[in-house]
ROSE-4610 file (N, C-alpha, C; in Angstrom, 1 decimal, always signed):
// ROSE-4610
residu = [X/X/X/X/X/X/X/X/X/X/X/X/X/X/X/X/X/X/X/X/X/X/X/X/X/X/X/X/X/X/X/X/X/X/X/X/X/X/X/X/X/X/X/X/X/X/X/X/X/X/X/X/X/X/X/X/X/X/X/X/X/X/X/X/X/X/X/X/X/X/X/X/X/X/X/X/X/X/X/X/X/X/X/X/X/X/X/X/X/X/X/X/X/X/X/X/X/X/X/X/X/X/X/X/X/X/X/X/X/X/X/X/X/X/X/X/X/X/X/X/X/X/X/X/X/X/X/X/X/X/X/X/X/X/X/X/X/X]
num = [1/1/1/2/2/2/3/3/3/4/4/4/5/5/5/6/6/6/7/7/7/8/8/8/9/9/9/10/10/10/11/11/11/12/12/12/13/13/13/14/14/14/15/15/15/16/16/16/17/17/17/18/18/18/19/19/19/20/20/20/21/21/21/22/22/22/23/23/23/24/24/24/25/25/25/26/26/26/27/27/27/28/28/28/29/29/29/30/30/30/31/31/31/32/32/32/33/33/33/34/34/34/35/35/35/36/36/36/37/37/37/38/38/38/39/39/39/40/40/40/41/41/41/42/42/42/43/43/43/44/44/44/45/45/45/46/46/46]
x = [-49.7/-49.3/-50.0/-49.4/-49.9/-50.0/-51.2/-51.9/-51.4/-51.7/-51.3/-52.6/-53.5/-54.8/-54.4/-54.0/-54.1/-52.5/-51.5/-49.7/-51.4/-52.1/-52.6/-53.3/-54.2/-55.0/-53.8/-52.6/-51.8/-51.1/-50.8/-50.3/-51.2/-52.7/-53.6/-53.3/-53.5/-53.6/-52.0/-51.2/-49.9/-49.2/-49.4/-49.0/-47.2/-47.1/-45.6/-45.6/-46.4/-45.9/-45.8/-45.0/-45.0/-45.2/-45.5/-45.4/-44.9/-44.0/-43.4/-43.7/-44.4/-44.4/-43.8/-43.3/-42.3/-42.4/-42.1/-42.5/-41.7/-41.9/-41.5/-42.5/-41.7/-43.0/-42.0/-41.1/-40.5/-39.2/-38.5/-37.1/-37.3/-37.3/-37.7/-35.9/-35.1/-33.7/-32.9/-33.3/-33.0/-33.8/-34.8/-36.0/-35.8/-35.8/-35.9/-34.7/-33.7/-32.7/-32.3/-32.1/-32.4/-33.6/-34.8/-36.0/-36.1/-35.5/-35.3/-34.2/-33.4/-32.3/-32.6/-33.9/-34.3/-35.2/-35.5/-36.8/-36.5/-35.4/-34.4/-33.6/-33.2/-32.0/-33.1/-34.1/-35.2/-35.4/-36.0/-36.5/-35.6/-34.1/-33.5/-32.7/-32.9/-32.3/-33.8/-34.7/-35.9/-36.0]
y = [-81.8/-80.4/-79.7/-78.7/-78.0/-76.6/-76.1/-75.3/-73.8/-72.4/-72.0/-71.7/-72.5/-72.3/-73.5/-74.9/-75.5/-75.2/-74.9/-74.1/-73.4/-72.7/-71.9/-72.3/-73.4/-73.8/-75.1/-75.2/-76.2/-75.0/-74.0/-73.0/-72.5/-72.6/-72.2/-73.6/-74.6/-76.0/-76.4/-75.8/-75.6/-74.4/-75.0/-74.1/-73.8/-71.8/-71.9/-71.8/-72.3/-72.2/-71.1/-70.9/-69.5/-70.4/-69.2/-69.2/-68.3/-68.9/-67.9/-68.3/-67.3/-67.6/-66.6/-67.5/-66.9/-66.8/-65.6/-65.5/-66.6/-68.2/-69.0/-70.4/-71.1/-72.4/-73.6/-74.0/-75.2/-75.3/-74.6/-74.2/-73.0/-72.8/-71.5/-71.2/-71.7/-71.5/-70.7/-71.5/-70.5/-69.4/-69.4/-68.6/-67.6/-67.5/-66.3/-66.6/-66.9/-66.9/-66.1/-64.8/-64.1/-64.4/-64.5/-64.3/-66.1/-66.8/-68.2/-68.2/-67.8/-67.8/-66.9/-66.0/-65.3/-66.0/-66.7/-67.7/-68.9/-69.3/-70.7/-69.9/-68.9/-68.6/-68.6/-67.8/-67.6/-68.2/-69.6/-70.8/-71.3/-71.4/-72.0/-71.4/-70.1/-68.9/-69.0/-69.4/-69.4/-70.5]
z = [-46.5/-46.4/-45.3/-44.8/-43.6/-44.4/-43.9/-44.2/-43.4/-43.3/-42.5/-41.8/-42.5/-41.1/-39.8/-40.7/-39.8/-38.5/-39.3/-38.2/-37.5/-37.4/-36.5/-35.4/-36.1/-35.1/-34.0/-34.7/-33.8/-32.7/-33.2/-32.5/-31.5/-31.4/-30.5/-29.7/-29.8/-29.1/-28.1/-28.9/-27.9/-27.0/-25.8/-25.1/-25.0/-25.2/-25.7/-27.3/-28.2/-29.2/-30.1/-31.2/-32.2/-33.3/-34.1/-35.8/-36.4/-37.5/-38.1/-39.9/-40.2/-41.6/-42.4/-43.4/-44.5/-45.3/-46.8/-48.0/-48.7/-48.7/-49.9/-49.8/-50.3/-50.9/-50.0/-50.5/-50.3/-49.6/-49.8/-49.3/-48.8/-47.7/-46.8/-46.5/-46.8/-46.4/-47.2/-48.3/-49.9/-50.1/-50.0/-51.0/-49.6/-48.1/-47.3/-46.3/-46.6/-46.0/-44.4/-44.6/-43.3/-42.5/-43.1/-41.8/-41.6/-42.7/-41.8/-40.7/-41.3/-39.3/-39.1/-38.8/-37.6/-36.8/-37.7/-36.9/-36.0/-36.6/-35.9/-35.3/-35.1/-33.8/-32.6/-33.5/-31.9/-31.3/-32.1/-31.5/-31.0/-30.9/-30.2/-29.1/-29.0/-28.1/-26.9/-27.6/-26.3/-25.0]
């Protein structure tokens, strides 16, 4: 499991990278549906 210390410290070590965290556990598609395809349009509109 990835932690959101460690998404951070990977997010410091890559250049270019974001983070987006979401209010859910396992299914971030279901459980936050909108701010999941806001996160994936971005990332792929970038």
């Amino acid at each position: 499991m990835t932690t959101v210390a460690d998404a951070q410290a990977l997010v410091a070590a890559i250049g270019g990278a974001a983070l987006a965290t979401l209010p859910a556990s396992h299914l971030s598609n279901v459980e936050a549906p909108d701010r999941f395809s806001d996160a994936v349009a971005s990332f792929l509109l970038a």
